[in-house]
C-alpha positions in Angstrom: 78.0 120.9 77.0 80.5 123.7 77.1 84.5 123.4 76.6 85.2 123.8 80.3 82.5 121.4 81.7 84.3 118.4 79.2 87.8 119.3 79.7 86.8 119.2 84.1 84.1 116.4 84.0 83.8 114.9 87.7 85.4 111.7 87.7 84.8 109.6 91.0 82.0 108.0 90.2 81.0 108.0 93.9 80.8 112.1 93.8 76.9 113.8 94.0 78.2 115.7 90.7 79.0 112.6 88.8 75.9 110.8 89.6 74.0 114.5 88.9 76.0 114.7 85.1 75.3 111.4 84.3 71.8 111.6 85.0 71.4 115.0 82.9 73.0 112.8 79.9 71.0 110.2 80.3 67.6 112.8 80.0 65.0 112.1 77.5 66.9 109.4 76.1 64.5 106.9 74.2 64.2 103.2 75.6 63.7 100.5 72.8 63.7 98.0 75.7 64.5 96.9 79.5 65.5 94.0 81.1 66.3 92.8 84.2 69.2 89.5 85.2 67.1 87.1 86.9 67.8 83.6 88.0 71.2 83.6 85.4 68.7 85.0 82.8 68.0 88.4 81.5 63.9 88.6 81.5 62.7 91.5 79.4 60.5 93.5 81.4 59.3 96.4 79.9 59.1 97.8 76.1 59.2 101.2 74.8 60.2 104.3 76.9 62.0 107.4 78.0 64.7 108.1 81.0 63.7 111.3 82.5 64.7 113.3 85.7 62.0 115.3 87.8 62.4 117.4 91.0 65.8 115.1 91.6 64.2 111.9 90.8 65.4 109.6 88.1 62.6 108.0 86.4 63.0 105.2 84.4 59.7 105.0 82.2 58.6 101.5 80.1 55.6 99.8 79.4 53.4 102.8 81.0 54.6 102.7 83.9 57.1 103.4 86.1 59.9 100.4 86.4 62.7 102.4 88.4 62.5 105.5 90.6 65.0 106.9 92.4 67.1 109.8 93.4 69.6 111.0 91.5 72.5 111.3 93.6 71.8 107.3 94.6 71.3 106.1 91.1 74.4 104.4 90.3 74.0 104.5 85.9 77.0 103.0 83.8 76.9 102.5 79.8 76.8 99.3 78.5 80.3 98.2 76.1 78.6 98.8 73.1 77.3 102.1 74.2 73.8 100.9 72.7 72.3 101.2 76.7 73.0 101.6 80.1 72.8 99.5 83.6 71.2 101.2 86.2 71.0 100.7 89.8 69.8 102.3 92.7 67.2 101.9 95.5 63.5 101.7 93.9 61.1 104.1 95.5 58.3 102.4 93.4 59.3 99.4 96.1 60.0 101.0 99.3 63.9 101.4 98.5 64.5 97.9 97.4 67.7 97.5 95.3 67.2 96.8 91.8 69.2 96.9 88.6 68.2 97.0 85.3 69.8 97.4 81.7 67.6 99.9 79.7 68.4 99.6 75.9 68.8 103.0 73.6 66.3 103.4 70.9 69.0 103.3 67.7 69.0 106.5 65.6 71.4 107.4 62.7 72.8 110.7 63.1 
């Protein structure tokens, strides 16, 4: 990322650009695990993985297959505390643009 794109970073996090940046960061990022808050419980539902972003579409890969779907400038993505994952939701085009959030987990690597 260059010096000018950090220092004038979108910052509603409503705005097409934000949604479009955060996406890009989010690219090829290795999933260790996701889950999914159900009933007051988080249910794991998929292991393994990559995030990746194709003709405008976010993709959210686990398991082999395809948990989460949708276009970028819907997806709303924001990192977890910790910064060890992320929560993302949007409208699932695996499910005919049902709502669905999920809490992918990063793969840890020492740098």
């Amino acid at each position: 990322m260059s010096f000018f794109r950090k220092i004038f970073r979108p910052k509603n996090p409503d705005s097409r650009a934000f949604r479009e940046q955060r996406a890009m960061e989010l690219h090829g990022q290795a999933i260790r695990y996701v889950t999914e808050r159900r009933n007051d419980t988080d249910e794991i539902i998929g292991r393994g993985g990559c995030l990746s972003v194709r003709n405008g579409e976010f993709l959210l890969l686990s398991s082999g297959e395809i948990l989460l779907r949708a276009r970028v400038e819907e997806l709303r993505a924001a990192y977890l505390l910790s910064g060890d994952g992320v929560v993302l939701t949007a409208p699932n085009l695996e499910e005919d643009g049902k709502e669905r959030t999920v809490i992918a987990h990063f793969v840890y690597y020492r740098k």
